[in-house]
DRENPA-3360 file (N, C-alpha, C; in nm, 2 decimals, always signed):
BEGIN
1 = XXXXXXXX = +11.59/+7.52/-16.19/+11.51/+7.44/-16.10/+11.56/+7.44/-15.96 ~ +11.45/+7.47/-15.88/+11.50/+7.50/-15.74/+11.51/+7.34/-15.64 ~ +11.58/+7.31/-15.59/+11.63/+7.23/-15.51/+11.59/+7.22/-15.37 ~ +11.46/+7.16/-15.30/+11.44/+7.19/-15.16/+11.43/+7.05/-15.13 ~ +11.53/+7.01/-14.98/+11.62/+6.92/-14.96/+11.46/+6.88/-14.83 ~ +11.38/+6.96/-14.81/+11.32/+6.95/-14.68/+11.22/+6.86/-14.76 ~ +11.14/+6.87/-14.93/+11.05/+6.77/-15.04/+11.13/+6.64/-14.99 ~ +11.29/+6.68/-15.07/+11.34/+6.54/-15.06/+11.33/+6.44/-14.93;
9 = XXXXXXXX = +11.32/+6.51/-14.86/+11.28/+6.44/-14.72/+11.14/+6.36/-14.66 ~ +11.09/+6.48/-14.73/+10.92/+6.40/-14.67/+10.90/+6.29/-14.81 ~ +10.95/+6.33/-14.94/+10.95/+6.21/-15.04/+11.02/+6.09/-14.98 ~ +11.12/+6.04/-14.89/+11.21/+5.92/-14.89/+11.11/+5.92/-14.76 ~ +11.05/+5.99/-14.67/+10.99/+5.95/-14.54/+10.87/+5.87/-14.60 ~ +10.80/+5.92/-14.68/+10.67/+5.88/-14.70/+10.73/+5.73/-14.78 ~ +10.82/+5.73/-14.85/+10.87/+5.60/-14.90/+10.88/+5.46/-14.80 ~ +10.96/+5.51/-14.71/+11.03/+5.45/-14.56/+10.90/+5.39/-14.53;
17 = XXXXXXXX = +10.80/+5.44/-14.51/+10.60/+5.42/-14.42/+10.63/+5.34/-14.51 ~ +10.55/+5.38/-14.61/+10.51/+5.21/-14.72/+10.56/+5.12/-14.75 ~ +10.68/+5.12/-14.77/+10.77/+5.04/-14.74/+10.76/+4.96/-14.64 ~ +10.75/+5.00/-14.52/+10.78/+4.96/-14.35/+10.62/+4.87/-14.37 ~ +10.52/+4.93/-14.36/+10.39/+4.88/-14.35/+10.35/+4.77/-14.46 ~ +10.42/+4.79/-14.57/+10.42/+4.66/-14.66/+10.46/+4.53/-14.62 ~ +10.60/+4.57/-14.54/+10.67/+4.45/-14.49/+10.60/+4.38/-14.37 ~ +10.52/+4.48/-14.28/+10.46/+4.43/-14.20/+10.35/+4.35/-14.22;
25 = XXXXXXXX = +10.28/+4.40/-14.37/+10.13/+4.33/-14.40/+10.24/+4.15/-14.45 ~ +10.33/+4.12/-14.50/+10.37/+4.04/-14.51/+10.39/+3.95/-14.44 ~ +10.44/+4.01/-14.35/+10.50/+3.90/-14.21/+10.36/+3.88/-14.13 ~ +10.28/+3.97/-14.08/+10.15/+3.92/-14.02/+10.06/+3.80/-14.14 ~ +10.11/+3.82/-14.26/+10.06/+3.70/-14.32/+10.09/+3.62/-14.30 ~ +10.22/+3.58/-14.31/+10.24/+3.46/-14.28/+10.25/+3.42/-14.16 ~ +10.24/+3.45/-14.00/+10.24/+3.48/-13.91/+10.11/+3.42/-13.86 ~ +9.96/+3.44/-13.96/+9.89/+3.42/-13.94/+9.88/+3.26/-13.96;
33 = XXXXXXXX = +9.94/+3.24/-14.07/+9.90/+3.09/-14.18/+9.86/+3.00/-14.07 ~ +9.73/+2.93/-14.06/+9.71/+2.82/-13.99/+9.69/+2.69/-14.08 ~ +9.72/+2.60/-13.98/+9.75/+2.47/-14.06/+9.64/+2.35/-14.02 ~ +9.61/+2.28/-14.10/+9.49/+2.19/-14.09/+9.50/+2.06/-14.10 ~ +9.43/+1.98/-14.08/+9.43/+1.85/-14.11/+9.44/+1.78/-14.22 ~ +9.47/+1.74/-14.30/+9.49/+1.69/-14.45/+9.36/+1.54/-14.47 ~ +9.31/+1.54/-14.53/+9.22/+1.42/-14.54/+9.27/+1.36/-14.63 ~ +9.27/+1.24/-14.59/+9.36/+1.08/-14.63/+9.26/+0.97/-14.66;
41 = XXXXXXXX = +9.19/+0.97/-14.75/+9.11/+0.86/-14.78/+9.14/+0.71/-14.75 ~ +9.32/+0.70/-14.83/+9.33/+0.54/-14.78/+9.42/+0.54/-14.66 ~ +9.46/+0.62/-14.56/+9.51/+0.61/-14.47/+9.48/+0.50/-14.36 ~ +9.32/+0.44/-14.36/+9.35/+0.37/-14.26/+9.27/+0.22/-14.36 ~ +9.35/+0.19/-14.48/+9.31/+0.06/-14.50/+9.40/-0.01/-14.46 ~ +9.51/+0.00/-14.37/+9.57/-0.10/-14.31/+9.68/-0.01/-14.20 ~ +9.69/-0.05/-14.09/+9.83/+0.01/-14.02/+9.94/-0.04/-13.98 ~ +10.06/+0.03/-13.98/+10.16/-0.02/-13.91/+10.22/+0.03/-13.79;
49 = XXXXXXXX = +10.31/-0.05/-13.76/+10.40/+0.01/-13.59/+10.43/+0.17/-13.64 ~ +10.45/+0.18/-13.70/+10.54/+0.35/-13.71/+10.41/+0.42/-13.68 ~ +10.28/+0.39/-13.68/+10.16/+0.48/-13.59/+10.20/+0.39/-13.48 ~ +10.09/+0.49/-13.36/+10.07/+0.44/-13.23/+9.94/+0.38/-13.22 ~ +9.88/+0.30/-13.27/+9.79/+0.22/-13.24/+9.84/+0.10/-13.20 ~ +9.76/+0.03/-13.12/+9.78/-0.12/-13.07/+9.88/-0.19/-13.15 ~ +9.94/-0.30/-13.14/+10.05/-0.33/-13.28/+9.97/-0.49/-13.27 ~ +9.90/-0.52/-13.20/+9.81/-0.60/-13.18/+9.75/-0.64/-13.31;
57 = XXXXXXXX = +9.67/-0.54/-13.37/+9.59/-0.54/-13.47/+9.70/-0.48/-13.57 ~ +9.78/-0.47/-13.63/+9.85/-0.39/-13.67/+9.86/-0.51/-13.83 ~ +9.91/-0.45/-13.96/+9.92/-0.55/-14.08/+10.09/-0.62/-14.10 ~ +10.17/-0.57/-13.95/+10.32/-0.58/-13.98/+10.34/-0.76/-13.97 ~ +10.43/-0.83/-13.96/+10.48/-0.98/-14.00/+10.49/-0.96/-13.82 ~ +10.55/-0.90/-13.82/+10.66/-0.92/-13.69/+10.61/-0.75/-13.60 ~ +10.64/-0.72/-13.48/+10.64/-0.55/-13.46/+10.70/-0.55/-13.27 ~ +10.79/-0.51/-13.28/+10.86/-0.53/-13.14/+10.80/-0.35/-13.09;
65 = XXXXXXXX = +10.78/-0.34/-12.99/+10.77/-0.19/-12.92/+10.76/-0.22/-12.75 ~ +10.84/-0.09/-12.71/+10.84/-0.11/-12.57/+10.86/+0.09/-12.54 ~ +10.77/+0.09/-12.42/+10.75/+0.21/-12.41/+10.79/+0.19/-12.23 ~ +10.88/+0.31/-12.26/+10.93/+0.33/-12.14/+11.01/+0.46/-12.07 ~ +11.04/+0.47/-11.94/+11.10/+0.59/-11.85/+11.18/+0.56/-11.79 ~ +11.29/+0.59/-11.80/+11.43/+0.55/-11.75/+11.45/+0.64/-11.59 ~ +11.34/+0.69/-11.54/+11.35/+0.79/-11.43/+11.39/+0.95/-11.48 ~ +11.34/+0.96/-11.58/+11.35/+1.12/-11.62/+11.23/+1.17/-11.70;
73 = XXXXXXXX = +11.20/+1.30/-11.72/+11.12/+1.40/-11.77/+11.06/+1.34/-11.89 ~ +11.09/+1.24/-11.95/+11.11/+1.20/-12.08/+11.07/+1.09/-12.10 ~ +10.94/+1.05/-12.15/+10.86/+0.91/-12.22/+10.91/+0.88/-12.33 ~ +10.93/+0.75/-12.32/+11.00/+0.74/-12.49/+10.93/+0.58/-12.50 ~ +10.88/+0.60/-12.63/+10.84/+0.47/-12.76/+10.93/+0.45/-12.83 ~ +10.98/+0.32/-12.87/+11.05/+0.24/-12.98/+10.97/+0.14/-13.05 ~ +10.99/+0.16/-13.18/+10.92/+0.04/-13.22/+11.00/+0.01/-13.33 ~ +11.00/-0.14/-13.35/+11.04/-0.21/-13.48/+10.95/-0.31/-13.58;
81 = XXXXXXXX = +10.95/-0.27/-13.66/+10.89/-0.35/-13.74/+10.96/-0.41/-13.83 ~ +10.88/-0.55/-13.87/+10.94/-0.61/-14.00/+10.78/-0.65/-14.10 ~ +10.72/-0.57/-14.21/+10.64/-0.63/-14.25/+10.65/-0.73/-14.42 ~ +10.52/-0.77/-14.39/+10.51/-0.89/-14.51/+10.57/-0.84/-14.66 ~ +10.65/-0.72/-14.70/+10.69/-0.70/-14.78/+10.85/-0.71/-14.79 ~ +10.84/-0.81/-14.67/+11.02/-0.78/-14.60/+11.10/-0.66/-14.60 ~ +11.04/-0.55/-14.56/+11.06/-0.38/-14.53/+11.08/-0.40/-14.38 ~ +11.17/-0.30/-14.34/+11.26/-0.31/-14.20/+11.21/-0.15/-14.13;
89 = XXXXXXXX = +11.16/-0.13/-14.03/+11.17/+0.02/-14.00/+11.15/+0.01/-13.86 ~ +11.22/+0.16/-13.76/+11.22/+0.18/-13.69/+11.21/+0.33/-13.63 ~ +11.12/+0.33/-13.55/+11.08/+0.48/-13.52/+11.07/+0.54/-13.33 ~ +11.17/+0.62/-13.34/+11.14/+0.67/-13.19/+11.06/+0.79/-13.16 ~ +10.94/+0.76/-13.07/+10.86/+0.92/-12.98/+10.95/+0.94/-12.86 ~ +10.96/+1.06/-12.84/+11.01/+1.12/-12.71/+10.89/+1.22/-12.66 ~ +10.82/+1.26/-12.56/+10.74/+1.32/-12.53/+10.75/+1.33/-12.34 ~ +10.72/+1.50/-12.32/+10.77/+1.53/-12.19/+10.81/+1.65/-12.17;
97 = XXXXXXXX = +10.89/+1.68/-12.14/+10.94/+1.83/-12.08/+11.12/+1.83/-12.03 ~ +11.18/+1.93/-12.08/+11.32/+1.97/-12.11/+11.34/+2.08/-12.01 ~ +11.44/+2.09/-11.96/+11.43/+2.26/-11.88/+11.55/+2.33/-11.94 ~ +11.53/+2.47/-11.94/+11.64/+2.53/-11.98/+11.74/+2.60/-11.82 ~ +11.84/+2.65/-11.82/+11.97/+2.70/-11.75/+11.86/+2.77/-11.68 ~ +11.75/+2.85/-11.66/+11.69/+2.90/-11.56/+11.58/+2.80/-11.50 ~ +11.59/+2.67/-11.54/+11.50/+2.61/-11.46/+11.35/+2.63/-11.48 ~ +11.32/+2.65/-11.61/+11.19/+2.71/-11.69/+11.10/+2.54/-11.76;
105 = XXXXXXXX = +11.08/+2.49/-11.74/+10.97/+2.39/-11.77/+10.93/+2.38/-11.92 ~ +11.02/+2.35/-12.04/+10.94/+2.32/-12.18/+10.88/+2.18/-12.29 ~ +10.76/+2.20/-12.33/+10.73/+2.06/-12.37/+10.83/+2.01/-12.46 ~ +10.83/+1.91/-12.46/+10.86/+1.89/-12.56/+10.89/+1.73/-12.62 ~ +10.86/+1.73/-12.76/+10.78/+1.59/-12.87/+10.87/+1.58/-12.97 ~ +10.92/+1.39/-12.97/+11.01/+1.45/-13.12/+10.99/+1.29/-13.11 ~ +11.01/+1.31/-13.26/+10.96/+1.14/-13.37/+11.06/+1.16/-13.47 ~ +11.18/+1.06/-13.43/+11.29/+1.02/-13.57/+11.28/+0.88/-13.58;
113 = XXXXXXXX = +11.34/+0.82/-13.71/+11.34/+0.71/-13.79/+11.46/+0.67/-13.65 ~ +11.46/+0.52/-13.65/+11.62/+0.46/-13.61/+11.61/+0.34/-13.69 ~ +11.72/+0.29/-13.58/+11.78/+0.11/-13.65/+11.88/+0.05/-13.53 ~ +11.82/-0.04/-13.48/+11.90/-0.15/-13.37/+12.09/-0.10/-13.40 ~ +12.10/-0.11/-13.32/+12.28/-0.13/-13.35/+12.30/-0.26/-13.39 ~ +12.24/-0.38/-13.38/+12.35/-0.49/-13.44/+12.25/-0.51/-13.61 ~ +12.16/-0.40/-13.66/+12.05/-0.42/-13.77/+11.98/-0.48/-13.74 ~ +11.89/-0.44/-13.81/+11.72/-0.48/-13.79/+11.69/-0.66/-13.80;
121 = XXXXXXXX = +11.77/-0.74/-13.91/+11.77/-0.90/-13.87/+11.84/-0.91/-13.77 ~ +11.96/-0.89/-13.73/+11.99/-0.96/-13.59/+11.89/-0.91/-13.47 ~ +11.91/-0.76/-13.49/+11.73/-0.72/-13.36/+11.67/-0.87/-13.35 ~ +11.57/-0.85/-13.47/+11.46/-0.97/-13.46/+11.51/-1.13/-13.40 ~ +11.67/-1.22/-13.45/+11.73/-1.27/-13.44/+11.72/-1.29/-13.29 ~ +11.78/-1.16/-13.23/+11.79/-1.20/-13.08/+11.67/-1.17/-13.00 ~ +11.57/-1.12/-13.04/+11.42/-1.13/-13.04/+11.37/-1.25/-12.93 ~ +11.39/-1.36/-13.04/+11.38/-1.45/-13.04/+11.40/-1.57/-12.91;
129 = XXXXXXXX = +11.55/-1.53/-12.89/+11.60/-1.59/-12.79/+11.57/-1.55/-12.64 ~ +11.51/-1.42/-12.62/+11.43/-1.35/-12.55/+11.28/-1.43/-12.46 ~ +11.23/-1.51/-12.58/+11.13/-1.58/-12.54/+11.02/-1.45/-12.40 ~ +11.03/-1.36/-12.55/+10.90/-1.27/-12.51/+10.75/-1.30/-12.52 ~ +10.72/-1.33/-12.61/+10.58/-1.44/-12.63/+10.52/-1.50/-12.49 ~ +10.58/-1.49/-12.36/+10.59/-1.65/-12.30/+10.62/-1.57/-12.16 ~ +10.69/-1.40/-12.11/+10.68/-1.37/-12.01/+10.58/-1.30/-11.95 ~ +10.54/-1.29/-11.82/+10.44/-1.21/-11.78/+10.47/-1.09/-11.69;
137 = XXXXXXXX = +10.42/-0.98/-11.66/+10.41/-0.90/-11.53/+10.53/-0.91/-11.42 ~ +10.62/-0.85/-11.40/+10.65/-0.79/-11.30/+10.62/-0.68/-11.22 ~ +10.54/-0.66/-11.14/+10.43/-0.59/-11.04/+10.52/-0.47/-10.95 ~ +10.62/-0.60/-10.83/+10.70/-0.55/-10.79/+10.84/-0.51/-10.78 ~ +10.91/-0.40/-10.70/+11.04/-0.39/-10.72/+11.07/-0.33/-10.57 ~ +11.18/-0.32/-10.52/+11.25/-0.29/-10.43/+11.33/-0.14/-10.46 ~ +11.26/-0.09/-10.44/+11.32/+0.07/-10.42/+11.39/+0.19/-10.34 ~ +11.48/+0.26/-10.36/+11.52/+0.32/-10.26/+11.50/+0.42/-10.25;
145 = XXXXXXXX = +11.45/+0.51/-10.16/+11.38/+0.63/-10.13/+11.44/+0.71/-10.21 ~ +11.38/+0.82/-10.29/+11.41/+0.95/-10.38/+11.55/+0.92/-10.46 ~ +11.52/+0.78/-10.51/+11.62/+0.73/-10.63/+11.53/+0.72/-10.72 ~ +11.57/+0.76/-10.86/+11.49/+0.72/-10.98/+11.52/+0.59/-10.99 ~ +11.40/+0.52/-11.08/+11.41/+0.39/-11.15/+11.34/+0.40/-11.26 ~ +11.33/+0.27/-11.31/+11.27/+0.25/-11.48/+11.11/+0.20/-11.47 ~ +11.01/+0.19/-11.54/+10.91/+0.08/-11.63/+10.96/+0.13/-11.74 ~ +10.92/-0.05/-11.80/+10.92/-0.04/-11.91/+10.78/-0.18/-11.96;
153 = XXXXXXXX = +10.69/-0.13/-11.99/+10.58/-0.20/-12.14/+10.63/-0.27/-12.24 ~ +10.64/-0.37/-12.27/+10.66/-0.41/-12.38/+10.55/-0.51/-12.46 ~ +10.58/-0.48/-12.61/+10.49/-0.56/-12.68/+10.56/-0.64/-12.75 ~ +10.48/-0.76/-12.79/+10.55/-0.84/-12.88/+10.45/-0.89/-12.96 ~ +10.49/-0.88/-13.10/+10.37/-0.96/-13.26/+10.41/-1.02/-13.30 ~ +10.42/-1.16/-13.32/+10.55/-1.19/-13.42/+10.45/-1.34/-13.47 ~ +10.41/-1.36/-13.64/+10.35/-1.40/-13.70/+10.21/-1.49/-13.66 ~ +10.10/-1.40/-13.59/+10.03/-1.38/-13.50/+10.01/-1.41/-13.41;
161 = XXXXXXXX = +10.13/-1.42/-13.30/+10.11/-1.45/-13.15/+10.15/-1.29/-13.12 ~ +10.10/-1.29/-12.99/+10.11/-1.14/-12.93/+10.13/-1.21/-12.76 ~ +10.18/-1.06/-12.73/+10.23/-1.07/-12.58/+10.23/-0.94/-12.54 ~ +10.20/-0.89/-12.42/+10.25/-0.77/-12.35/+10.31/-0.78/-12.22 ~ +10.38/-0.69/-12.17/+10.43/-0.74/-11.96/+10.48/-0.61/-11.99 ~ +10.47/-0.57/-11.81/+10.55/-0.47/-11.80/+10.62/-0.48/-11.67 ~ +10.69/-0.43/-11.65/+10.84/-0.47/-11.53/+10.89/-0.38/-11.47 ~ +10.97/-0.34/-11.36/+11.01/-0.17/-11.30/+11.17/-0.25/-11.29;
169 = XXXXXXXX = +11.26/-0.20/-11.32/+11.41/-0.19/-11.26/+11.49/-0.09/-11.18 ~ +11.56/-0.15/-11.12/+11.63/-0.01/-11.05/+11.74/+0.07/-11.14 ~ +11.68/+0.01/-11.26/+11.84/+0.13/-11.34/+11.74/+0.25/-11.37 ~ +11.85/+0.35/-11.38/+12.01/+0.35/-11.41/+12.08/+0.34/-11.28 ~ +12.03/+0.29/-11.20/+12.15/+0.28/-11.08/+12.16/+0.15/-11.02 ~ +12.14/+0.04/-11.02/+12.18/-0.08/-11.08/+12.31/-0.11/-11.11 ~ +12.35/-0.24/-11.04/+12.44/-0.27/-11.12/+12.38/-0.36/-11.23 ~ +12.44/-0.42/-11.35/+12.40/-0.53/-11.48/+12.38/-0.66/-11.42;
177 = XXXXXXXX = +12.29/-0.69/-11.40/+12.27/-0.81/-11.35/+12.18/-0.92/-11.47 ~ +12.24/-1.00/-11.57/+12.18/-1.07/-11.64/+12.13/-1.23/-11.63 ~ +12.16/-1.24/-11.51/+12.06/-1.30/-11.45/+11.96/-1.33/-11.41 ~ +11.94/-1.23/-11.43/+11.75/-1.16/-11.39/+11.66/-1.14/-11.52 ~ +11.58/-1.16/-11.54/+11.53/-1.22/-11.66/+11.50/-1.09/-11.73 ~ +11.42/-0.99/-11.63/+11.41/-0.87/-11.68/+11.46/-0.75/-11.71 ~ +11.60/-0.78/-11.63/+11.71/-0.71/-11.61/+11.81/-0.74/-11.77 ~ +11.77/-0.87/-11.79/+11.83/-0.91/-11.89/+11.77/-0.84/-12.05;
185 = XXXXXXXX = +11.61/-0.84/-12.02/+11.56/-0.74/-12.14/+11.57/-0.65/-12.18 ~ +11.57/-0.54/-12.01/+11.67/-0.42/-12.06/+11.80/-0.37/-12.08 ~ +11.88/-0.44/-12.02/+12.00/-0.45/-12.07/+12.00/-0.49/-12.25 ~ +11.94/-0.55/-12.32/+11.88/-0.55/-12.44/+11.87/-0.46/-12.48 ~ +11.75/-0.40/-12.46/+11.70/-0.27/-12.49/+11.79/-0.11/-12.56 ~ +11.89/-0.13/-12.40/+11.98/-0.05/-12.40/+12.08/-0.07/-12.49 ~ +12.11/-0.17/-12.45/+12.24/-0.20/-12.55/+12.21/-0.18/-12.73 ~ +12.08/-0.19/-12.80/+12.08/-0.17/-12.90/+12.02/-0.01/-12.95;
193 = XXXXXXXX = +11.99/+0.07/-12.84/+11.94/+0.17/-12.86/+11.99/+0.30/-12.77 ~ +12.12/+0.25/-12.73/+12.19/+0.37/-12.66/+12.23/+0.52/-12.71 ~ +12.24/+0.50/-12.84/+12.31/+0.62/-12.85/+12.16/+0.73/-12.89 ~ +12.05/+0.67/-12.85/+11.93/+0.75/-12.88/+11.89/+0.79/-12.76 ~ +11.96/+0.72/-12.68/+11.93/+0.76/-12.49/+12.03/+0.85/-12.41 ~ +11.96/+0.92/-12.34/+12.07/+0.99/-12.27/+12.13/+0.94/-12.15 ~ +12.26/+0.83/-12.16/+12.29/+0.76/-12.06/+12.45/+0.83/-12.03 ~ +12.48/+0.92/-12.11/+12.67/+0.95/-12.08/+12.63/+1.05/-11.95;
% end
């Protein structure tokens, strides 16, 4: 039997194509996959804080949320809830734009679970002492030319009273002033939810 090495070649070449072109019909599969909406029948027989709807109308006991900008790229939601099944949860949005080492502009959205630093009862605990229910609107602030500052929105639900106010601070560049009523909230704020903020 004669041996010609030039067969064996176009046999492993023509192997190599199909091969190659199979892998490709693969990857453009999945490549393609698009993804859809899921239909949820009982999805909206009741809601809670962990969506973004009003917390207003919401089925939670209690629902703390304050949405705010510390003077950077970056919108951020907190919210806490405590509902009538005595279940504890806490969820952060970040939404906005990141830059990379060339100064390139990227979106970017992210939603993780948290939990207060002193836990979700003392949160509510010092909630309390806050006498959020009861403040209104801060409008103005005193600003210094091309310094960043803060708003911050907040809501309050707590066994059907509601409240909203929103307030401007000069942090992060501020000194802590807790004597200031509002200054005193975020200092709050911060203090239980720093290590989810970029303050180092």
């Amino acid at each position: 039997m004669c041996f010609n090495p030039f067969q064996m070649y176009l046999k492993s070449l023509a192997f190599l194509i199909v091969l190659f072109f199979s892998l490709v019909g693969c990857f453009s599969q999945k490549a393609s996959i698009r993804y859809h909406e899921a239909e949820m029948p009982f999805i909206n027989m009741g809601t809670t804080g962990e969506r973004l709807f009003p917390i207003q109308f919401n089925d939670d006991e209690s629902t703390f949320r304050v949405s705010f900008n510390i003077g950077s790229s970056i919108d951020r939601i907190i919210t806490i809830n405590f509902d009538s099944l005595d279940s504890y949860s806490g969820t952060l949005f970040e939404q906005g734009y990141v830059f990379n080492e060339q100064g390139e502009k990227i979106e970017h959205f992210k939603k993780i679970s948290i939990e207060p630093k002193s836990g979700f009862q003392n949160f509510f605990s010092r909630l309390d002492s806050l006498d959020l229910l009861e403040m209104n609107n801060r409008e103005e602030i005193s600003i210094v030319l091309h310094q960043s500052f803060s708003v911050n929105f907040v809501e309050y639900k707590n066994e059907g009273q509601y409240n909203q106010f929103y307030f401007y601070t000069q942090f992060p560049h501020e000194e802590k002033d807790d004597s200031d009523f509002y200054n005193r909230v975020q200092s709050f704020i911060i203090e239980e939810f720093e290590e989810y903020l970029p303050l180092k």
